[in-house]
N, C-alpha and C positions, 0 to 999 in steps of 0.2 A: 504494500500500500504506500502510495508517495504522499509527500509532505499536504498536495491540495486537498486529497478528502478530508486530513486533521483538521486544513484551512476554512473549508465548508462547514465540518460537525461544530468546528467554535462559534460562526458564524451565526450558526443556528440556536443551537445550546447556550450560550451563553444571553441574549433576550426570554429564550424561556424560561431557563432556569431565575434568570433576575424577576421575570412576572411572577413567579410562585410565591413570591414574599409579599403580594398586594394583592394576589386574588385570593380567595375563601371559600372554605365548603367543597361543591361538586365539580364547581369549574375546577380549583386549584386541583382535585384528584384526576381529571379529565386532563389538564396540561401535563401532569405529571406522568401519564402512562405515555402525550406524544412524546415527551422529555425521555421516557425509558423506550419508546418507539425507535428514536434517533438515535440511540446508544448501542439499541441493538442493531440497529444495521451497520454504523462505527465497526464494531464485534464480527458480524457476520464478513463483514468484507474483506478484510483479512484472511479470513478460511478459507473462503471466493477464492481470493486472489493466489493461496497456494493449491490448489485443488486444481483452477486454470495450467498453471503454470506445470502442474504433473503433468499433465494430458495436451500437453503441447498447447496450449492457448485454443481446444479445439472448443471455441464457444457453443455452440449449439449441442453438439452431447453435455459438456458441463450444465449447462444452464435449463436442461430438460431431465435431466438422470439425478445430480446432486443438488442441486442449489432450491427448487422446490422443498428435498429434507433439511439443509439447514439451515434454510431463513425460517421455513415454518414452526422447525422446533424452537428455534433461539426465541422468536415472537410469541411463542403460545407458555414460553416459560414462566413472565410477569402473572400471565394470565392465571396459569394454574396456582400461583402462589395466592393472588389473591382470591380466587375458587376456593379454596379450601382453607383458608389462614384468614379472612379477611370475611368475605361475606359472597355467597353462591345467588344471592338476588340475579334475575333474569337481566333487569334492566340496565343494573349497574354494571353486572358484568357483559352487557352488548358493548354498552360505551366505553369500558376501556378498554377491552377489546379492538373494537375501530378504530380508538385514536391510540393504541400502541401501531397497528398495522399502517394507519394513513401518514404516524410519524416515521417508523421504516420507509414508507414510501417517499415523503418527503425529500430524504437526503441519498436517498438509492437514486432521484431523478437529476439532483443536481449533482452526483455524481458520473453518474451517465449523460448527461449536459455538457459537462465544462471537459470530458474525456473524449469525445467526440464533435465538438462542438461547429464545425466545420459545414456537418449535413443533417445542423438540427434546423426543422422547419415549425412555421405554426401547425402543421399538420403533425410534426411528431411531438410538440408540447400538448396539443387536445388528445393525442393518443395518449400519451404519461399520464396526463392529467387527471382523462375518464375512463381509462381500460387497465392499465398497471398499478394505479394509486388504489381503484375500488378492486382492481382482485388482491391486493394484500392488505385493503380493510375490511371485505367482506370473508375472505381466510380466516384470519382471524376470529372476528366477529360470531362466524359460524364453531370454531373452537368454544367461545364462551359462552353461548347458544346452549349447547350441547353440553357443557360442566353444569349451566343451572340445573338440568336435566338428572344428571349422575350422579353431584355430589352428596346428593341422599340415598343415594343408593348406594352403601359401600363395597357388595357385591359388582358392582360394575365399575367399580377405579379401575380397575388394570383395563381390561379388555374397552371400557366404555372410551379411555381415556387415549387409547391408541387407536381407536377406530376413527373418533375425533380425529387425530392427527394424522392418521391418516386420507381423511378425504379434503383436507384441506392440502393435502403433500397432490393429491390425485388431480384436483381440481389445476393448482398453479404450473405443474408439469404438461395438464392439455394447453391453457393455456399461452404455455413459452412454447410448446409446441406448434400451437397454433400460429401464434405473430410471424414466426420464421420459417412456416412453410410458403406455398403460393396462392393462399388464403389468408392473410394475415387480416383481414377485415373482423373472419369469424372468432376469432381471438380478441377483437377489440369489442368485439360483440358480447362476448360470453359475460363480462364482469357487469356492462350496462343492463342489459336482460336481465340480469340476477336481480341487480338493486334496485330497477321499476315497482317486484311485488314487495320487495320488503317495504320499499315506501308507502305506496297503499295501504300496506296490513300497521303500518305504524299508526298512520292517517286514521283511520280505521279505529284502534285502539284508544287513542286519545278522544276524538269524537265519542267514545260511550264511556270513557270515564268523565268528561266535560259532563255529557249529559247525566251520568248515573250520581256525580254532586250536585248538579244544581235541583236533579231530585231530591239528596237528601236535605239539601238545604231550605227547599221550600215547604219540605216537611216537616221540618224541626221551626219552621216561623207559622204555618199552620197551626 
């Protein structure tokens, strides 16, 4: 790893980590997972980068066979600690979740930005932007998804907990597959698709807890 990605992770990390000291509550916990987002791809790229360097820089095996399993474990690792050490709520582990995965993404894009920078176009920043950034927040995401699910079930840590990591290793592996075949649309496609229903089903959720208070509230003034 050369000296610019420490140059970019400072860049970044150091405005976040300074807003942690003025925000409060859920924000400050939601900054703090992109904060450990960013760190782990820092972490992960290193690996990356000797993993490439065995296999002759052959990026497209690397990046379809290994790199799928070590970005997704390293990012599902905050995760599970908070799953099980902290609190297994759905909601709260969606969100830090997403924003560990959208903070990986983050600095994984301007690393691959300022390394290629030559034949970046506005078309490969709305690609990063809405196909790479939401397949390693909604990876994730689906990781934490899935621990609210298991961690009451302590029967299913092991096996529940690697089939999690599993399909989120399954999903980012079609995915790199997809960009750098001779479809690479359907790859930019895969991560949007995904996060249309989740939108809706969030939409959705809020709209009948909106309604299901202001029932109880006109009940309780009744």
């Amino acid at each position: 790893m050369d000296n610019l990605t420490y140059v970019l992770f400072i860049c970044m990390a150091v405005p976040i980590g300074l807003s942690l000291f003025l925000l409060e509550g859920k924000v400050r916990q939601t900054m703090v997972f992109v904060f450990i987002g960013i760190c782990c791809c820092l972490f992960i790229s290193e690996i990356n980068g000797v993993i490439l360097n065995h296999f002759d820089n052959n990026v497209f095996y690397v990046t379809t066979i290994f790199t799928p399993i070590t970005e997704e474990i390293i990012k599902a690792i905050p995760v599970l600690f908070y799953a099980y050490a902290i609190s297994s709520k759905r909601r709260r582990l969606l969100t830090i979740s997403l924003a560990t995965g959208l903070g990986f993404a983050l600095l994984e894009n301007l690393i691959i930005l300022v390394g290629d920078i030559d034949s970046v176009t506005i078309w490969w920043a709305l690609g990063r932007g809405f196909a790479s950034s939401l397949m390693h927040g909604l990876c994730t995401a689906a990781v934490g998804f899935g621990l609210s699910l298991i961690t009451q079930r302590k029967k299913l840590f092991i096996s529940g907990t690697f089939s999690l990591l599993l399909l989120a290793m399954t999903v980012h592996a079609i995915f790199n597959c997809l960009v750098q075949s001779e479809y690479p649309f359907l790859g930019l496609l895969l991560p949007v698709l995904s996060y249309i229903p989740i939108i809706v089903i969030q939409y959705r959720n809020r709209k009948k807890e909106k309604l299901s208070q202001a029932s109880k509230t006109a009940e309780k003034e009744a």
